[in-house]
N, C-alpha and C positions, 0 to 999 in steps of 0.2 A: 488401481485395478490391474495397472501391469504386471507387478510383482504377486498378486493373487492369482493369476493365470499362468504363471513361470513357475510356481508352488504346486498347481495342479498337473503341471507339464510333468517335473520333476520327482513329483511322490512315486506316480508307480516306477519308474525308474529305479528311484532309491531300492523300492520293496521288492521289487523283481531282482534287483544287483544279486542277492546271495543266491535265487532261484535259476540265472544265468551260470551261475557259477556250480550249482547242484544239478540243474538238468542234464547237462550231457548223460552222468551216469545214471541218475535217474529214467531219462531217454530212453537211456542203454538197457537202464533192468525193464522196462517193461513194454520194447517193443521189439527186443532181442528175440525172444521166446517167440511171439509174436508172429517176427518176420520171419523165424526157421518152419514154424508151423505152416504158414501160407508158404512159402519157396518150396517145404518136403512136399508138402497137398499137391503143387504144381507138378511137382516133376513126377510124383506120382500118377496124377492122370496125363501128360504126356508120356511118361513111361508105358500106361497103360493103352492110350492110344496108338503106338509105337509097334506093341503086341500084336494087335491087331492086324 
C-alpha cells in the first residue's frame, strides 16, 4: 500500500514537471495583458481623480 500512495504522490508531479517548466511563459502571455489592462484602468482613474 506504501508504494500505491508514493505513485499517487508522484503522478501529478511527473504530469505537472513540463507544465512547471511551460508556465512561466504561459503565466506571462496571459496575465501580462491582463495586468497592463488593470494597472492602465488604475492610473486612469487615479489620474482622473487627480483632475479633480
Amino acid at each position: 500500500m506504501d508504494g500505491d500512495i508514493s505513485n499517487l504522490i508522484n503522478f501529478p508531479f511527473l504530469f505537472l514537471c513540463p507544465f512547471l517548466f511551460l508556465c512561466p511563459s504561459l503565466f506571462l502571455f496571459l496575465f501580462c495583458p491582463l495586468y497592463l489592462v488593470f494597472s492602465s484602468n488604475m492610473l486612469l482613474f487615479c489620474f482622473s481623480h487627480l483632475k479633480d
